[in-house]
Structure formats: structure tokens, C-alpha cells
C-alpha positions, 0 to 999 in steps of 0.5 A: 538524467537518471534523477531527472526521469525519477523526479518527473515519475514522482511528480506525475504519480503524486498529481495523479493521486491529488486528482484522484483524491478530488474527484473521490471528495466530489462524488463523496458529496453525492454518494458519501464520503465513506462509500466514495472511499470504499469504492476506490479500496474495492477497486485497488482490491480488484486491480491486485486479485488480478495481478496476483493471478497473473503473478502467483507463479512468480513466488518462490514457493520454497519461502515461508508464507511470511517472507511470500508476503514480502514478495508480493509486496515488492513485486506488487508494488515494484518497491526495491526491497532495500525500502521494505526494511525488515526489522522484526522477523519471527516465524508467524510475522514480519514487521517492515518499515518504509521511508521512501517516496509515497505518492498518496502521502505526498497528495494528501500533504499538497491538499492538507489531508491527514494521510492517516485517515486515506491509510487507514481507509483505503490502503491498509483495507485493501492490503489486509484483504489483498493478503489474505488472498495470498494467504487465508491465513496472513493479517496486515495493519499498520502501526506506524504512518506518515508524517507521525513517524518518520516511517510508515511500519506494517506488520504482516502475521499469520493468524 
């Protein structure tokens, strides 16, 4: 019953973003596409600086500020940290790999976009500035995404 609900989740998630990315394409042809794009990351932003305020006082301030910006990415995201593999982990950055199921990733498969560019544009901006907001001091970037590799991989630093 379990995989059930899980599938049914995922599915609504991935529709909800093939939608999202549509409209995004519409009011692009009337704004441009760019400010269509960045409108959204400024949202997501917003939606995230609140949820850290709301949240801040769930991490464990006896982690080093690298490993709270893995907190917060599990938290935030509700990922379970098993898909947040660490692979590098060295006092000022961690490097995470992730294979499991992206909804954005699924939605630009359905509509033939390359993932790449919707990354880059808004999730890897509003992660590098949701970071930051953590910590003035934390960068994040992408070095690898899917369906390129066969994992997306971040790396989160401390300047």
C-alpha cells in the first residue's frame, strides 16, 4: 500500500511541476523567459528564508557549519539522508550525491527540456542564496546533474 501512496506522490508532484514549467513558458512569452525564471527562483527563495526562520531552531548547533547545511537540506527538502550521499567531506566542503526521485527532473523529461538549464536557473541560484542565508559564509553549485550523470552532485563550501 505503501508504494502505492509513494507512486501516486510522485506523480502528482511531477504533474504539478510539468504545470508550473508551462505556465513559467506562457508568462515568459509576455515578461521573458529569463525574468519568467527568475521570478519563480525569487519565490522558492522567499518560501525557504521562511522556513528557516520558522526552522533555525531545529539544527543542531553543536554540528560544524558544513555538516548544518546538510541538515538543512534534509530537513528542508524532507529528504531521507540516505539519498544525500556524502562522498567528500573535508572541514570547510561536502560533496553530496543524490539519485533519487526529482519531480523537476521528471517534469522536464515529460515536456523534453533539458534539466540542465531549469537547475541551473532556478534551483542551484535559489540553493547558493538559501545557503548563504544559513551561513554568509556557505557556497553551493552543482557539478554534476541529471540524466548527464547518473546522480546530480553538489558541493556545499565555505568561502
Amino acid at each position: 500500500m505503501f508504494e502505492k501512496i509513494e507512486l501516486y506522490r510522485k506523480s502528482r508532484l511531477t504533474l504539478e511541476f510539468v504545470h508550473l514549467f508551462e505556465y513559467i513558458k506562457s508568462v515568459g512569452k509576455i515578461i521573458g523567459e529569463k525574468r519568467a525564471w527568475e521570478i519563480l527562483k525569487k519565490n522558492i527563495m522567499e518560501r525557504r528564508i521562511r522556513w528557516l526562520k520558522e526552522n533555525r531552531k531545529k539544527l543542531d548547533p553543536k554540528l560544524p557549519e558544513i555538516e548544518k547545511a546538510r541538515q538543512v537540506l534534509i530537513l528542508k527538502l524532507g529528504a531521507d539522508p540516505k539519498e544525500l550521499n556524502v562522498v567528500r567531506k573535508e572541514p570547510d566542503s561536502i560533496v553530496i550525491r543524490s539519485d533519487n526521485f526529482c519531480p523537476i527532473l521528471a517534469a522536464c523529461e515529460i515536456l523534453g527540456w533539458n534539466p540542465k538549464k531549469i537547475c541551473k536557473l532556478v534551483c542551484e541560484g535559489a540553493a547558493r542564496e538559501f545557503m548563504s542565508e544559513v551561513n554568509p559564509k556557505l557556497t553551493f553549485k552543482f557539478t554534476k546533474t541529471r540524466p548527464v550523470s547518473e546522480y546530480c552532485e553538489e558541493v556545499i563550501s565555505l568561502k
